[in-house]
N, C-alpha and C positions, 0 to 999 in steps of 0.2 A: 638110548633114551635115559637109561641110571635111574631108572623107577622101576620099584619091583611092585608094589600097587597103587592102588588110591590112595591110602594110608601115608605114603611115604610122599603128597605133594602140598606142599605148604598152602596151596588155598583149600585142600581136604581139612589140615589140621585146622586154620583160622575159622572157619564157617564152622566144625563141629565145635569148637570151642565157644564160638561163640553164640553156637543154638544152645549149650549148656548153660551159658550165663544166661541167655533170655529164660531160660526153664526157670533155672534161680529166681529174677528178679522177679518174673508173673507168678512167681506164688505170693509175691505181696497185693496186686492186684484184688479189686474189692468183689466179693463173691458173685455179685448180680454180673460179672464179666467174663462169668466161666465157659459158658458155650457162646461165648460170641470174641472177642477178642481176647484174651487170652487164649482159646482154643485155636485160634488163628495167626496166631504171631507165633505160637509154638507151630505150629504144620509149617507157615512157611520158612521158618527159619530153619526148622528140620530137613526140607525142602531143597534146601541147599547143596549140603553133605551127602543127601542120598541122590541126588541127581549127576551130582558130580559121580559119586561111584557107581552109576550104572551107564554112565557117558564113557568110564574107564575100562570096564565092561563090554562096550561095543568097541573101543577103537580099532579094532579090526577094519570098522567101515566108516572112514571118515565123517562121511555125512551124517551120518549117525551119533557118530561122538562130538558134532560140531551142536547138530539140534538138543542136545540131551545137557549141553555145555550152557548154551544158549537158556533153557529150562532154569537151570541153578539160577541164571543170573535173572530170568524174571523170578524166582522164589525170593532173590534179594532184593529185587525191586519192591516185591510186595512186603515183606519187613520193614522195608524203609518207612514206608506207608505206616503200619500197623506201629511204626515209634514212635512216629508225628503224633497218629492220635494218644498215642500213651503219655506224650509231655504234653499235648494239648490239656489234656484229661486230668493233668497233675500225678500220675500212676507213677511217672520218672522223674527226674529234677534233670536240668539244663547238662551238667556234667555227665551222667548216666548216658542221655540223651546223646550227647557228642562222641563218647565211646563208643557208642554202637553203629553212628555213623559213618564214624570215620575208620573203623573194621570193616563196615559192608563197602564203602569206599574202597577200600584197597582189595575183598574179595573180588569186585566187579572190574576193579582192572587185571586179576591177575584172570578171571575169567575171558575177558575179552581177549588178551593176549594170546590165550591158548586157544580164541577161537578163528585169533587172526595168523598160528599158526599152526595148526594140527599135525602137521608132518611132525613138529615136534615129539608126539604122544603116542601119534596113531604107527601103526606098523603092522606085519605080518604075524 
């Protein structure tokens, strides 16, 4: 495999970097958005990295690391969501907006790849 953890797989390092940056950016968010979207774009961007490392965590049992894989990439799904409305909303500007897309773009392929081929990860 040439992984010694989560840690060490580039869509762990993408996804937690880039739940760090959305931490970043929703502290500019305007205060009446605290327990509603900001608290929500943080979970699932968070959602991500931690799904991913407890998917890492099970590959002992394929199925297991496939659904938990599967998890991450709806966490990214639901982010995507939660950035529409944050440029809808004026909270991001168009460029901010693109960045973060086009990160969860490429989490979500590197996620699907490893759930189109788990023998990759998974093992004894």
């Amino acid at each position: 495999m040439g992984y010694k953890g989560y840690r060490d797989l580039k869509v762990f390092k993408l996804s937690y970097k880039l739940a760090m940056e959305v931490f970043v950016i929703t502290k500019l968010f305007p205060k009446e958005e605290k327990y509603s979207l900001t608290d929500q774009i943080r979970r699932s961007s968070r959602g991500v990295p931690a799904n991913i490392a407890e998917g890492w965590k099970k590959r002992r049992y394929p199925k297991m690391f496939i659904s938990k894989t599967i998890d991450a990439a709806g966490e990214a799904g639901e982010t995507e969501v939660w950035l529409d409305f944050s440029l809808d909303c004026g909270y991001i500007n168009q460029e901010k907006y693109d960045y973060f897309i086009e990160g969860y773009d490429e989490v979500n392929r590197m996620l699907y790849g490893m759930i189109g081929k788990p023998e990759s990860f998974c093992g004894s």
